[in-house]
C-alpha positions as CSV (number, residue, x, y, z in Angstrom):
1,X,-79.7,165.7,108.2
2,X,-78.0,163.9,110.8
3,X,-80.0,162.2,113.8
4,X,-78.0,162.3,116.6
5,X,-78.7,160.4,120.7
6,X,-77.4,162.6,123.3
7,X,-76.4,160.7,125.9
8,X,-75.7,161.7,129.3
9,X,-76.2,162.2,133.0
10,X,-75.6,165.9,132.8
11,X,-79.1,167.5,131.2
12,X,-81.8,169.7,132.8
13,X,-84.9,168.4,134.1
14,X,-88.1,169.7,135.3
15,X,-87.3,169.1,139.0
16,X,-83.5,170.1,138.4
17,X,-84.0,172.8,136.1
18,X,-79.9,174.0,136.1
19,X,-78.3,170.1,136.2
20,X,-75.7,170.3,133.3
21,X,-77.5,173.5,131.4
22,X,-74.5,173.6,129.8
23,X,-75.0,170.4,128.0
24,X,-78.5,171.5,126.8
25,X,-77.5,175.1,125.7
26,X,-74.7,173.0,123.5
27,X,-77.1,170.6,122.2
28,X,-79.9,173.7,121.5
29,X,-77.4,175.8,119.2
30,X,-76.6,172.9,117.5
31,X,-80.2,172.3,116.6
32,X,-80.7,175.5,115.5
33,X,-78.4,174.8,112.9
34,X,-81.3,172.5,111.3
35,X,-78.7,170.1,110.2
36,X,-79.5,168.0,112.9
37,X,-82.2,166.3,114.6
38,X,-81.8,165.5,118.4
39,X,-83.4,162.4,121.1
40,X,-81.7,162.8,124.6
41,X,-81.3,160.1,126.7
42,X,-80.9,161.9,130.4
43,X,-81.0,158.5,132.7
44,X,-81.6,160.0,137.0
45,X,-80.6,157.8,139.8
46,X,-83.8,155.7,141.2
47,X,-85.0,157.0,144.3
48,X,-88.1,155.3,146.1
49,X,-89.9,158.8,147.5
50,X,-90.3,162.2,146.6
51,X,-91.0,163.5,150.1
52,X,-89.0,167.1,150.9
53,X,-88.1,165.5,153.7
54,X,-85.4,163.4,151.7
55,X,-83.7,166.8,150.1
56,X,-81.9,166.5,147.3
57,X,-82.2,163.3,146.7
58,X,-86.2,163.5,146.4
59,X,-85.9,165.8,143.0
60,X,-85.1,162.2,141.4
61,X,-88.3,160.7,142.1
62,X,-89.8,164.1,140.8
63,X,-88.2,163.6,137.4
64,X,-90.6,162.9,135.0
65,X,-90.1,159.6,132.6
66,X,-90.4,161.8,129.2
67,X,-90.2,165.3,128.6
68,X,-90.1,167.5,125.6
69,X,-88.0,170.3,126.4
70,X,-87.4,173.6,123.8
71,X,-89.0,171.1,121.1
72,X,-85.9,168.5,122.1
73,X,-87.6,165.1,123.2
74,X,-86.1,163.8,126.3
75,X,-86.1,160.5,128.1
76,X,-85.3,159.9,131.7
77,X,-84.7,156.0,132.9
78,X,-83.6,155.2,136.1
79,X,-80.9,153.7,136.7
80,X,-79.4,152.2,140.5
81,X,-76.8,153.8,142.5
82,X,-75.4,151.3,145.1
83,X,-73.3,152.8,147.9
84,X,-69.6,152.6,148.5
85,X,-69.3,149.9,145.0
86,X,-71.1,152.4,143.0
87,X,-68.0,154.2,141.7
88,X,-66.9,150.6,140.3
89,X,-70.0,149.7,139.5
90,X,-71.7,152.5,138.0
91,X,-71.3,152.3,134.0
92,X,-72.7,149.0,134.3
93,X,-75.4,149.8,135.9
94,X,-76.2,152.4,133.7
95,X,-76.0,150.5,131.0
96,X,-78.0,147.7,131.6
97,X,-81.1,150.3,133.0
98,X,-80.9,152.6,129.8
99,X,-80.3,149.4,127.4
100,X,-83.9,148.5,126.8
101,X,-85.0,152.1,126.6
102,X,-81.9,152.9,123.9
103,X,-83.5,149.9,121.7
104,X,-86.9,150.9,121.8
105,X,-85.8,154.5,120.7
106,X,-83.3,153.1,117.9
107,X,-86.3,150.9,115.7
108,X,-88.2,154.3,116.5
109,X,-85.5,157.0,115.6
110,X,-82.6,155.2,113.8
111,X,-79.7,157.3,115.0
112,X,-76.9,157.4,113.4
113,X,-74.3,159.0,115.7
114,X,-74.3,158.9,119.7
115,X,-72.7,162.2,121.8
116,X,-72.3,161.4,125.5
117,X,-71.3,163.6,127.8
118,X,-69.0,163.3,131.0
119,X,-66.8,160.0,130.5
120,X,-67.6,158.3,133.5
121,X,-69.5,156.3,133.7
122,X,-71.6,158.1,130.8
123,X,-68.7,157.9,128.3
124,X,-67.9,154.4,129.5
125,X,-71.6,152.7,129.0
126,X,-72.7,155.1,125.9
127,X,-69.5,153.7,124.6
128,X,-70.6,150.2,124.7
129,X,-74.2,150.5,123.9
130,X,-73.3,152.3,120.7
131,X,-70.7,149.6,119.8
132,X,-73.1,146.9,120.3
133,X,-76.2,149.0,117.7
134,X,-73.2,149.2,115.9
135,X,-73.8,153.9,115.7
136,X,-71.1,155.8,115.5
137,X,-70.0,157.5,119.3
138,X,-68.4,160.8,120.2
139,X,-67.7,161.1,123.6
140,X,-66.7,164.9,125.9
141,X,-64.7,165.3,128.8
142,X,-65.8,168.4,130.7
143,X,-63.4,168.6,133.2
144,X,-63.4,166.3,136.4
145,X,-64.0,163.0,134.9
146,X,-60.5,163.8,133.6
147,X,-58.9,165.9,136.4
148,X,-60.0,163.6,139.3
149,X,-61.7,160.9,138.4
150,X,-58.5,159.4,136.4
151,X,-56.9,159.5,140.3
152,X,-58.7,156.5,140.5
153,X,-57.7,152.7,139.0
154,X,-60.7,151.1,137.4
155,X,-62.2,154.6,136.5
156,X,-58.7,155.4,134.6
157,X,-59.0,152.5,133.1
158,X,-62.4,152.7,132.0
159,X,-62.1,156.0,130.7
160,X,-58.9,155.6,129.0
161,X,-60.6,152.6,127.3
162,X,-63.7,154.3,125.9
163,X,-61.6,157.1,124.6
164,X,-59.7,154.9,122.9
165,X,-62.8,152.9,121.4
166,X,-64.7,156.2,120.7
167,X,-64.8,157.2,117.0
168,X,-63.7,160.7,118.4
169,X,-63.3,162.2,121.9
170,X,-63.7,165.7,122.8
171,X,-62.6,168.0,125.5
172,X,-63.9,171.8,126.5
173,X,-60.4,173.0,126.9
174,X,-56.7,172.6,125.4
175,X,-55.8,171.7,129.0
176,X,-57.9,168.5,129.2
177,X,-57.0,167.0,125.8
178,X,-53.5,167.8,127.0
179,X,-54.4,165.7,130.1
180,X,-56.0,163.1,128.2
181,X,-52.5,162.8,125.9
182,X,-50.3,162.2,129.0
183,X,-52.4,159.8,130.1
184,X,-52.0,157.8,126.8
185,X,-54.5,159.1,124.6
186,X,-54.1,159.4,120.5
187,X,-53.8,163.3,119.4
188,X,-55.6,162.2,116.4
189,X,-58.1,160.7,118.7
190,X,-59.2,164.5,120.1
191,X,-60.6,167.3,119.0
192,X,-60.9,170.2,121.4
193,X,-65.0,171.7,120.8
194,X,-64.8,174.6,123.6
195,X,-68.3,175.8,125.4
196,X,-69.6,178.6,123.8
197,X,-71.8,181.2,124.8
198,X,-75.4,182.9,124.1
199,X,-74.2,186.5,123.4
200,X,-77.6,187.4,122.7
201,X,-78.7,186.3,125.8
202,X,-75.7,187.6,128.0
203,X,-74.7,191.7,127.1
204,X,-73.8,194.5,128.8
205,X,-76.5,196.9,130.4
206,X,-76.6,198.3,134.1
207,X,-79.8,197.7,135.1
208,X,-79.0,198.2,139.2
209,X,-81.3,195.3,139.7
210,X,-78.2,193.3,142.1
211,X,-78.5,195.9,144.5
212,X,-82.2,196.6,144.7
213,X,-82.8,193.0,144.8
214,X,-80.3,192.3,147.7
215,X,-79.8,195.4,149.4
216,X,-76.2,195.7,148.3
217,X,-73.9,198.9,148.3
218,X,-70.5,199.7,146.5
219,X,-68.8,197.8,144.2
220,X,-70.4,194.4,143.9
221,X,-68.4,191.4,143.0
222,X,-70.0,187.8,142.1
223,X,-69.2,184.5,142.5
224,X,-71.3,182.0,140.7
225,X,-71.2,178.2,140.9
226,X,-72.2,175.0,142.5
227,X,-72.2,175.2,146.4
228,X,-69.0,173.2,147.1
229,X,-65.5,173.4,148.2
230,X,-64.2,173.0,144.7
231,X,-65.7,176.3,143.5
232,X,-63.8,178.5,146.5
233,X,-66.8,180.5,147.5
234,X,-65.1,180.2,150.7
235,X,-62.1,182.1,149.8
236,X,-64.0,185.1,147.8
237,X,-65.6,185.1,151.0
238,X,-62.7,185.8,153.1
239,X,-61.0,187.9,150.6
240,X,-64.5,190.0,151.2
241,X,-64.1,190.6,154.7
242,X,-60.8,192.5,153.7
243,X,-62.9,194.9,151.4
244,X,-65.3,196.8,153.0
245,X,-66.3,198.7,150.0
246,X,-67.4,195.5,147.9
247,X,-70.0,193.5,148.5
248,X,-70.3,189.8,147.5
249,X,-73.1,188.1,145.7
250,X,-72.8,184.4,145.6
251,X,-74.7,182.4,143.4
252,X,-76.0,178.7,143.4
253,X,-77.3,176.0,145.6
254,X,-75.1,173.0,147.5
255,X,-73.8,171.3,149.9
256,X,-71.4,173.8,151.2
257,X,-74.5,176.3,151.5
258,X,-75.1,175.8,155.7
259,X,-71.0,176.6,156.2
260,X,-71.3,179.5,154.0
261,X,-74.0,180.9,156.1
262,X,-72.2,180.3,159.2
263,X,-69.0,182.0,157.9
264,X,-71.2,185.1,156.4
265,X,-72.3,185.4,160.2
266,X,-69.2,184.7,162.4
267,X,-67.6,187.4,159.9
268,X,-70.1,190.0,160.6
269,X,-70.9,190.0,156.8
270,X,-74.5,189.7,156.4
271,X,-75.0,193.3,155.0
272,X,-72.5,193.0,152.6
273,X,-72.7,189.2,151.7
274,X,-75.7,188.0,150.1
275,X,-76.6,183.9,148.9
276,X,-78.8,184.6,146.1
277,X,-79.5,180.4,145.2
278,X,-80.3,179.2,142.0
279,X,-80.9,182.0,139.2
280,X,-82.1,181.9,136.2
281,X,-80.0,182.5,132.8
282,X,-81.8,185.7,131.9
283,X,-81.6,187.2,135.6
284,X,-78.0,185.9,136.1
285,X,-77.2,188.3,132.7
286,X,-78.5,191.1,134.5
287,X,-76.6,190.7,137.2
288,X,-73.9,190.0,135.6
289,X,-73.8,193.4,133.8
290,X,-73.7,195.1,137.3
291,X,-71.3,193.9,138.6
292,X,-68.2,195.0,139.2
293,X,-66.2,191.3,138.4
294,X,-67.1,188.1,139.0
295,X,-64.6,185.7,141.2
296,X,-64.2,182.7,140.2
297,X,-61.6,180.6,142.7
298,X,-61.7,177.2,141.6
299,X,-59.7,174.5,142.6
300,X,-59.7,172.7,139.1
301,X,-61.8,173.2,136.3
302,X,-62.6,172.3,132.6
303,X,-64.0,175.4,130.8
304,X,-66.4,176.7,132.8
305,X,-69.3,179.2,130.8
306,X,-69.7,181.8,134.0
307,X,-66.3,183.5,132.6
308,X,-67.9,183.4,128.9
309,X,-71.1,184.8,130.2
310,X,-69.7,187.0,132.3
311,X,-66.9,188.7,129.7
312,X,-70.3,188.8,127.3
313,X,-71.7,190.9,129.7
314,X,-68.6,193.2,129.7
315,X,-68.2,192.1,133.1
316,X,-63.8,191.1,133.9
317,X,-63.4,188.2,135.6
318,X,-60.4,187.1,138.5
319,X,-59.9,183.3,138.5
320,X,-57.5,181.0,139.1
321,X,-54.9,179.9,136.4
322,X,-56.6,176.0,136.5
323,X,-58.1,174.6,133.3
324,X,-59.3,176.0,130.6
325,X,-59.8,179.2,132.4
326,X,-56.4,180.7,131.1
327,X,-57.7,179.4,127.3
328,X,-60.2,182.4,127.5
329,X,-59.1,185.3,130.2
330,X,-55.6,185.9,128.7
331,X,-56.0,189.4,127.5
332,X,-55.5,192.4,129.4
333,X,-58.7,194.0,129.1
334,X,-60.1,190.6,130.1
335,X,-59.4,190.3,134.3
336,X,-57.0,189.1,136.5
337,X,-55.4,185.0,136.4
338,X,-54.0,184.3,140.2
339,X,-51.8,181.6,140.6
340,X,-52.3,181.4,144.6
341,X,-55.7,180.3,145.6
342,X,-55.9,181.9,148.7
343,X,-57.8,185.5,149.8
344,X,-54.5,186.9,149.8
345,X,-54.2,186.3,145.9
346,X,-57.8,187.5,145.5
347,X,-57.4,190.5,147.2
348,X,-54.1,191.5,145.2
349,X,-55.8,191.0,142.0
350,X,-59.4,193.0,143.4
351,X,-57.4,196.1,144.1
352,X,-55.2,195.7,140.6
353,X,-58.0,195.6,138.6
354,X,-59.9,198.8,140.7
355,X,-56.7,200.3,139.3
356,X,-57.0,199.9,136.1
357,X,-59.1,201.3,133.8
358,X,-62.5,198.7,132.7
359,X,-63.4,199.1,129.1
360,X,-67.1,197.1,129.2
361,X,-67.2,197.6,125.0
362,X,-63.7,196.1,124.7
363,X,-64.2,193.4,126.9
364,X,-68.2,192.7,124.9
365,X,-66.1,192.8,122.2
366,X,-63.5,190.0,122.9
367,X,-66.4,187.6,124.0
368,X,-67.7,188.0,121.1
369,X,-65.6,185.2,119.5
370,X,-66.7,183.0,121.8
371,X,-70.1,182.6,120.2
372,X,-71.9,179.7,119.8
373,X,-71.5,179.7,116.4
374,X,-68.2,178.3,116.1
375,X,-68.5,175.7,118.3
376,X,-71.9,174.5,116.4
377,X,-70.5,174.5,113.1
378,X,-67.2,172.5,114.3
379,X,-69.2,170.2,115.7
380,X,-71.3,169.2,112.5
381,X,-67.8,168.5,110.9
382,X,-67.0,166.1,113.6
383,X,-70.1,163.9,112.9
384,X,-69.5,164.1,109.7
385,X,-66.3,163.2,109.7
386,X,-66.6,159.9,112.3
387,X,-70.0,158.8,109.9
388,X,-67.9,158.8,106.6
389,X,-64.9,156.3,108.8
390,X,-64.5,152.9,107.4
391,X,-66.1,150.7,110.0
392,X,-62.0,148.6,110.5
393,X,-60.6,152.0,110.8
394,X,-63.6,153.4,113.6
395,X,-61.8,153.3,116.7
396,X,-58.7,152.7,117.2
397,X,-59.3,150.2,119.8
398,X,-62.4,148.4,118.1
């Protein structure tokens, strides 16, 4: 049995019941294994209120100090953010704040093997604190700690460092190990451990649900993500407004949210465009399986799980050709890659696939690879492999 410390930034929490679900649904499958026991450490900036009135930022202050979630134990320091140095400054921080807590918990829980998530500042920190226990670390990329944070000087450096000091570092996609090698990492240093997804949870079945819920008529197309630029819920929106026989659901909550409403409006959309918010794994299958495809028109991206869940769902997807994304829809039945991200591109490839004919079964079918199985099982043989290294030959930069 090995007793692993997830470490990372990314994890659900009570008050932010969707932050890095991803990360969770990963560590949950590998549980279910039973060849491993689990402790998360899911450190949340410090905030001094939980008034609404502070948005976002309040759900900090509303994160609870321990909780035990889908029999997982998870602890939630705080640790300080400090403005404009906090880039620079940030796996310090975090380490120091987590430090005493990640103590406490080893005389408790002697872990043997420490999985962080996201390599900066998580990677960087977890990275050092698991040096200094003396544990053995695994570290994942998951997409823009490698495709933008690595723009920057000290973060590149940081991160190249702790990938180079990690026993093993992972990466969701071909793409970003690739990215990590130009950048000076060891091959032998990566393993590539892809996302998987539930295909128990996310399977094909009209249910009509989308459009009773929302009011929505003809072909419904989704676009599911975080509420930012990055995602191009902007552009399936324009490419929308050129399609008046689809209708658009978009799902997620963020900062681009207000804008999107605007643009819904000023484009005479509101019928046919709806903002559904945050949404639940089990209703997102659902709607999922009615739709028609899901748009995905991201600007970069590691391997996102929306096109997993949504090809499990027998459900094609149109995305851009960034990332991983290509790694998974690359078969005909599967959608349509664009290389343009513009509505022009989106458009082309909405009309092309209207055109052809959808096989639901065959697409249910190819997903079906993508379980979580695989992923689970590769993963065991990782920790095994970094726990049985010679401790002079752990590391390449130790």
């Amino acid at each position: 049995m090995i007793r692993l410390l997830v470490f990372t930034t990314l994890y659900p929490n009570t008050a932010q019941p969707y932050h890095g679900i991803f990360v969770e649904e990963r560590l949950r499958h590998l549980v279910a294994t039973g060849k491993v026991q689990a402790r998360v450490l899911a450190p949340v900036p410090w905030f001094p209120s939980s008034s609404p009135r502070f948005g976002r930022y309040a759900a900090f202050a509303q994160v609870p100090r321990f909780e035990r979630r889908h029999g997982i134990d998870v602890w939630h320091p705080r640790y300080p953010v400090i403005p404009k140095i906090g880039m620079s400054a940030a796996p310090f921080l975090l380490a120091a704040a987590v430090w005493p807590v990640v103590r406490q918990l080893r005389g408790e829980y002697p872990f043997e093997v420490v999985e962080a998530h996201y390599l900066y500042p998580d990677g960087v920190a977890a990275v050092w604190i698991a040096k200094r226990l003396g544990a053995r670390i695994a570290v994942t990329a998951h997409g823009s700690d490698v495709n933008v944070l690595t723009q920057y000087r000290w973060p590149k450096r940081a991160i190249l460092t702790a990938a180079r000091n990690a026993d093993r570092t992972v990466t969701v996609s071909r793409s970003l190990a690739e990215r990590l090698t130009e950048l000076g990492v060891a091959e032998s240093q990566l393993s590539v451990l892809r996302n998987g997804v539930d295909i128990r949870r996310f399977r094909p079945g009209y249910t009509g649900i989308v459009k009773q819920n929302f009011g929505l008529s003809g072909r419904v197309i989704m676009s599911v993500g975080h509420l930012v630029e990055a995602k191009g819920h902007h552009i399936a929106l324009e490419a929308i407004a050129k399609l008046p026989e689809y209708s658009l659901l978009i799902v997620g909550t963020g900062p681009e949210e207000v804008a999107l409403r605007k643009r819904i409006n000023a484009l005479g959309l509101a019928a046919r465009v709806k903002l559904a918010g945050a949404v639940s794994h089990d209703q997102l299958a659902k709607y999922y399986a009615d739709a028609f495809a899901l748009v995905l028109a991201s600007r970069r991206e590691g391997m996102p799980s929306v096109v997993l869940e949504a090809l499990a769902c027998g459900t094609p997807v149109i995305a851009t050709a960034v990332g991983g994304i290509a790694e998974v829809v690359k078969e005909p039945e599967t959608g349509q890659l664009v290389t343009d991200r513009t509505p022009e591109a989106l458009l082309d490839a909405v009309r092309t696939l209207a055109a052809c004919h959808i096989d639901r079964r065959a697409i249910r079918e190819y997903a079906e690879r993508f379980d979580w199985y695989a992923t689970s099982r590769a993963q065991l043989e990782l920790f095994q492999d970094i726990m049985q290294l010679d401790v002079a030959t752990a590391g390449s930069g130790a």
